[in-house]
N, C-alpha and C positions, 0 to 999 in steps of 0.2 A: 459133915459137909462134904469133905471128901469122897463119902460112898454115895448121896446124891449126884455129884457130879458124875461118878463113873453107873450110876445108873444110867442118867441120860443117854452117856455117849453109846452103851449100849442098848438102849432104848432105840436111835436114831440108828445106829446101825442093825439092829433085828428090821426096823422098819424100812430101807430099802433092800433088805436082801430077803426076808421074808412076807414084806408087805403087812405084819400084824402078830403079835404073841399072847395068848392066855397068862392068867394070875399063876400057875404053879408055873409055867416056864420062865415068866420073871422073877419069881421066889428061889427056882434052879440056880436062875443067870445072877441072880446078887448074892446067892450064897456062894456061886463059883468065885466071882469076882473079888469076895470078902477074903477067900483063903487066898486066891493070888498076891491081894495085898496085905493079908496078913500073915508071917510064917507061922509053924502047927506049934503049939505051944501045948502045955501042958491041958490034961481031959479037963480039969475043973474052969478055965480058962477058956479053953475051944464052947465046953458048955454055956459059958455066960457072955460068951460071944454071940452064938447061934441063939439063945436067948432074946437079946439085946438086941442081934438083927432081927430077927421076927418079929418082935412087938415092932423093931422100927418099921419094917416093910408094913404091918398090919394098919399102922399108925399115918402112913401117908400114903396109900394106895389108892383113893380118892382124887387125891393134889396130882399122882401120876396117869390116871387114866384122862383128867383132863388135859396133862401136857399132851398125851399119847395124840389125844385127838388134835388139839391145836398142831403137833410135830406131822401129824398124817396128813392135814388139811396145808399144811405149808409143802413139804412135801411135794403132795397132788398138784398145787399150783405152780413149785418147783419143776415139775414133771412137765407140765404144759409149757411152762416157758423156754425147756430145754427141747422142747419139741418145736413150738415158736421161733426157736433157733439155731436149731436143725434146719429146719424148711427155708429161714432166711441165709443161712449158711449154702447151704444147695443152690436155690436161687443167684447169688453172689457167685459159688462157682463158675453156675451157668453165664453171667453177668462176664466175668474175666475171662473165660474160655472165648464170648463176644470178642469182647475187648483184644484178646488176645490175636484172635482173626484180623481182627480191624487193623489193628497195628501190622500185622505181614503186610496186608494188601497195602498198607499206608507206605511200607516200606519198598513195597515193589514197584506201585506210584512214584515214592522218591526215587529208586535206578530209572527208571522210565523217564522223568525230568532230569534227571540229570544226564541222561542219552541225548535226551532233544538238546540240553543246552548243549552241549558236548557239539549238536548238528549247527544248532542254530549260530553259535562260535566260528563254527567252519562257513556257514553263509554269510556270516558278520565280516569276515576276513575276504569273502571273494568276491562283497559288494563295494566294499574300501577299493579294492584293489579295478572292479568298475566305476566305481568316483571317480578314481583318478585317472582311467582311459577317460571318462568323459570330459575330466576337466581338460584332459588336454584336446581332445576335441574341441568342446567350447572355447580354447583360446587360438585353434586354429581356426574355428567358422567368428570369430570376433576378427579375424583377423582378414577373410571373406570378404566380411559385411562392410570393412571398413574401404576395402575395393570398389567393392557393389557400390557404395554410397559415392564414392570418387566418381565413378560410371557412370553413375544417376544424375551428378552433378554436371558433369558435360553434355548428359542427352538434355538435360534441362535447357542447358544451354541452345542445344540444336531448335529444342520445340520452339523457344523464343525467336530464332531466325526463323523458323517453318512458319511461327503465326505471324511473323511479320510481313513475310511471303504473302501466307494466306490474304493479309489485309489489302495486298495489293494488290493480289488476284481479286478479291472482291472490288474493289475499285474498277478493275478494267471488265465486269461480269456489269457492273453497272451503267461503264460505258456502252457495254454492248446491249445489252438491254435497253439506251437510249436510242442505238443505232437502228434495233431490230423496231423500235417505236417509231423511228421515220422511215423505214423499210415500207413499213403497213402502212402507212400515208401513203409512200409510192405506189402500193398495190393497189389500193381507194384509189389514187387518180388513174391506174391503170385499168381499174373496173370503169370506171367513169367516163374512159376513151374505149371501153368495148362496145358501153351499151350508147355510146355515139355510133360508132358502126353497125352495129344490130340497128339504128335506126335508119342508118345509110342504107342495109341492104334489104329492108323493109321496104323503102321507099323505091330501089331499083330490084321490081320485080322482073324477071328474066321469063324469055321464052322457054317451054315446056323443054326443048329437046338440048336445046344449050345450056340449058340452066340444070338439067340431068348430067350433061356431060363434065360439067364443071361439076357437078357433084359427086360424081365418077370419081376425078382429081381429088377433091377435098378427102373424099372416102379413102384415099389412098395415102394422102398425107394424114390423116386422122391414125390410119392404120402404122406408120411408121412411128407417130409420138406413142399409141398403147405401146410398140416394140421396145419403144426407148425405154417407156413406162414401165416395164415387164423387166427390162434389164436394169433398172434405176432398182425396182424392187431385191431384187437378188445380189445387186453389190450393197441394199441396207440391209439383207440376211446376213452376206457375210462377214460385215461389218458388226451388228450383235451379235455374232457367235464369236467374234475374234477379240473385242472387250465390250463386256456387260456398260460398261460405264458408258458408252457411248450412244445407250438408247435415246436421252432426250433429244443429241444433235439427229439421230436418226424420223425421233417423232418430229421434229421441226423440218425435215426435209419431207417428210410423207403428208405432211401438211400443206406442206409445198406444192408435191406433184399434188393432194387433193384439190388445192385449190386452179391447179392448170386443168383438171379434169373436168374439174366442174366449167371453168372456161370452154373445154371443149364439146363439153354435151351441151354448153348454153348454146354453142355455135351450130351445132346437129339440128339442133330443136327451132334455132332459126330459119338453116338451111328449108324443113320440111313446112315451117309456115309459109315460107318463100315459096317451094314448091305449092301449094295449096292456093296460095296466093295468085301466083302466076296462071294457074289454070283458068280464075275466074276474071281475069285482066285482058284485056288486047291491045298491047303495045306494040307499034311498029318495029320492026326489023332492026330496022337502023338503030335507031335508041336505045332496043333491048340487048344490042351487040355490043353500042359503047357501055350503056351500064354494068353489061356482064364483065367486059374488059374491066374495068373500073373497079369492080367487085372482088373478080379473081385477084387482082393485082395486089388490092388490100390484103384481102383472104392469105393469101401465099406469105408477104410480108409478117405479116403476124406469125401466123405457123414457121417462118423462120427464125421469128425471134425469138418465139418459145425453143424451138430447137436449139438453137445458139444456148439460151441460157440454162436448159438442160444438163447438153455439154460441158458447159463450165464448169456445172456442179458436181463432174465424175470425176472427184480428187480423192483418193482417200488411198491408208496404203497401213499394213500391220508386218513383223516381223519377229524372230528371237535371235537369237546371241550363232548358237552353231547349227551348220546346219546337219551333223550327224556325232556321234560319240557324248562325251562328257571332259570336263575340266574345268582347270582357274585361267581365270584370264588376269594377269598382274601377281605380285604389285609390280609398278616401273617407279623409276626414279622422278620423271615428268608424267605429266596429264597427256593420254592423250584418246584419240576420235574413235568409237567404238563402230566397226561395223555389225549389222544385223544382216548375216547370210538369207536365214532359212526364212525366205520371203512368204509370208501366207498369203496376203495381197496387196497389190501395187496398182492401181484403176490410177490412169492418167499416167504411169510411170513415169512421177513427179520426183521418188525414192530411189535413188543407186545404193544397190545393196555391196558393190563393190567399194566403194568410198564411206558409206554411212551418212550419208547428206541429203536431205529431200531440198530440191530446188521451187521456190512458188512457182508457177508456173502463169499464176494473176493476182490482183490485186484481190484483197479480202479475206476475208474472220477461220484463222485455223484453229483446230483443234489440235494440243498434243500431250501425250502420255508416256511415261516411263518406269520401267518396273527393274527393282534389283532383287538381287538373293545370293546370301553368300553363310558360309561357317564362321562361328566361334575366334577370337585369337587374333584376329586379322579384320578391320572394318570392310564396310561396303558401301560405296558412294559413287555418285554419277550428277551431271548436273545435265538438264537441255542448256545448251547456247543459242542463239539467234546473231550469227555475220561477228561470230568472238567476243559474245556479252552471254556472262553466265545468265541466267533467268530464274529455274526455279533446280532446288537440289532432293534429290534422293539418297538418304541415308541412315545405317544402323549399324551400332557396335556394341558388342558383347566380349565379354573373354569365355562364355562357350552356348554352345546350341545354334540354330541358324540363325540366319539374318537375314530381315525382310523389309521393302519398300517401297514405297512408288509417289507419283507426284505428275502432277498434269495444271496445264495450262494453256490459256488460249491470247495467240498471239494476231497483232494487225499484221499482215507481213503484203508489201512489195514485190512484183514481179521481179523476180532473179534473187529476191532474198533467200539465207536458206540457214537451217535449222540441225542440228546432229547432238549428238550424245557423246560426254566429258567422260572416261573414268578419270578419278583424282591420283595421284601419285601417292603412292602407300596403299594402295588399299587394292582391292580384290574381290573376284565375284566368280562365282561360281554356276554352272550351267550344266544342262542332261538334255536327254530325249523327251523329258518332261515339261520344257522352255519355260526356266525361271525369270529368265530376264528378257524382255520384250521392251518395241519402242513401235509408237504407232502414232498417228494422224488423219487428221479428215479435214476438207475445208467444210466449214459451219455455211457461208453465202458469202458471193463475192460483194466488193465493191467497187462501185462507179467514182471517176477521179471527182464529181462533186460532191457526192456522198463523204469522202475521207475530209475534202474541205468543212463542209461541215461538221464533221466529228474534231 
């Protein structure tokens, strides 16, 4: 049993290092093998040894050529799998040597994040540290706002007087609007007493050459109302260029003179039927002299009286605060009467720019306006008085930026009544070559002492 087994292992070792053995070189190798394990003993001995292996070798050589083959066939497939695993082995190298890469860059990625943290620690630390300028910001502008709303709360207060004003003014826009609705009755019955006279002077038709002469005269009174007309227009120019706001009392005066004009061409156009008339008439001398008297006399009278009320209506006057430089005017400790030097215009000079006072000069409908402008810190305020009754006020206060206002009203005012501009005590306004602060008036239409009875 013994020598079988060390057959084998020789067996299995000739077959991977020679790949296959013949019958007499396995007969060699187990007789080699037989004296290794057996020492040399005596010839008769050694013979019945060698004997004994021979028959055994001859006896199972069969049994061994078949393990031969099963050991060769395992073997072979031995062979492939150590091949099989070889190539899987390589592979797997190739596999970790991957790996091995992956992990550096994995690891240079991690110094890389851990640089940024390292950055983004230091921006973490310098946005803390802007939180906290901001919060202190934010509890300074909380602290602002909580001014600003104080502020707010007294302009509140202001607007509340302002619309309370307003409502009054609108109260007296309405009385005027009633007045200016009996005004135009007056004008209706003053049409109504023209076209009585256009029938009067229909009916006294005049001699050709008197009645030319007289119309010589008219043409020349005619000629003095366009003049008036011409100059009435150029104090309503400079009256819209010196405040916008005054266009409407402007359109109600060009309405005015439209409607004298038309009076006066209705009168033109009578004169020449008159002419036309008279050509085809032959009235005595006499007659034609008084009627012409008659005529003129009317004629004249009327054209007087449009003069007169033309006249009347050339009130109007604008100004600003200095007349050259810049500065504050206040604060003072009392109120007191602003003059307005830098006169732009004074038509009637109704306005002493040295006192700051316009005086009425008639009875009837003014217009007036006031404008402030002052800095931050310090308010700005003005009121119009009318004879030391405050009226209407202008003002605005901030604790910084400028400060702007204005306020207009239209007063009934009395011959020798008179009208000026308050600054208030504490407060201050400021002015340039630019004329922030401005005060201006126009009379709107006078009124007659029964006109005001009715009102």
């Amino acid at each position: 049993m013994k020598g079988l087994v060390c057959l084998l292992l020789l067996l299995e070792t000739f077959v991977f290092v020679n790949g296959g053995l013949n019958e007499n070189e396995i007969s060699q190798q187990l007789s080699s093998e037989d004296r290794r394990q057996n020492p040399p003993q005596t010839d008769t001995l050694r013979a019945e040894a060698s004997t004994e292996s021979q028959q055994y070798c001859h006896l199972c050589f069969p049994d061994i050529h078949a393990a031969l083959r099963e050991l060769t066939a395992t073997v072979t497939e031995q062979k492939a799998n150590i091949r099989e695993l070889t190539a899987s082995d390589t592979e797997q190298k190739a596999n970790i040597r991957e790996l091995t890469t992956k992990v550096t860059e994995q690891k240079e990625n991690i110094r890389e994040l851990r640089e940024n943290i390292r950055e983004l620690t230091a921006t973490v630390t310098e946005q803390k540290a802007n939180i906290r300028e901001l919060t202190a910001s934010d509890t300074e502008q909380k602290a602002n706002i909580r001014e600003l709303t104080a502020s707010d709360t007294e302009q509140k207060a202001n607007i509340r007087e302002l619309t309370a004003s307003d409502t009054e003014q609108k109260a007296n826009i309405r009385e005027l609007t009633a007045t200016d609705t009996e005004q135009k009755e007056i004008n209706r019955e003053q049409k109504e007493n023209i076209r009585e006279l256009t029938a009067t002077v229909t009916e006294q038709k005049a001699n050709i050459r008197e009645l030319t002469a007289s119309d010589t005269e008219q043409k020349e009174n005619i000629r003095e109302l366009t003049a008036s007309d011409t100059e009435q227009k150029a104090n309503i120019r400079e009256l819209t260029a010196s405040d916008t706001e005054q266009k409407e009392n402007i359109r109600e005066l060009t309405a005015s003179d439209t409607e004298q004009k038309e009076i006066i061409r209705a009168l033109e156009t009578r004169l020449r039927d008159a002419e036309q008339a008279a050509e085809q008439q032959t009235i005595s001398l006499e007659e034609l002299e008084k009627k012409t008297d008659e005529t003129s006399n009317l004629t004249l009278s009327q054209v007087e009286e449009l003069r007169k009320e033309n006249r009347d209506r050339e009130i109007a006057f604008s100004a600003s605060l200095m007349e050259s430089g810049e500065g504050y005017v206040g604060p003072f400790t009392t109120e007191i009467t602003l003059t307005y030097r830098n006169v732009f215009t004074n038509i009637g000079n109704a306005y002493n720019p040295i006192t700051g006072v316009f005086t009425a000069p008639l009875r009837g409908a003014y217009m007036f306006r006031v404008t402030v402008h002052g800095n931050g810190g310090t308010g700005a305020a003005a009121s119009i008085d009318k004879n030391g009754e405050r009226v209407v006020i202008a003002h605005d206060e901030q604790t910084q930026g400028t400060l702007n206002s204005s306020n207009g009203v239209v007063l009934l005012l009395e011959v020798g009544d008179v009208v000026y501009v308050r600054l208030w005590s504490g407060r201050r306004i400021y002015d340039s070559p630019s004329n922030y602060n401005t005060f201006s008036g126009f009379l709107l239409f006078p009124l007659r002492e029964d006109e005001l009875c009715r009102m």
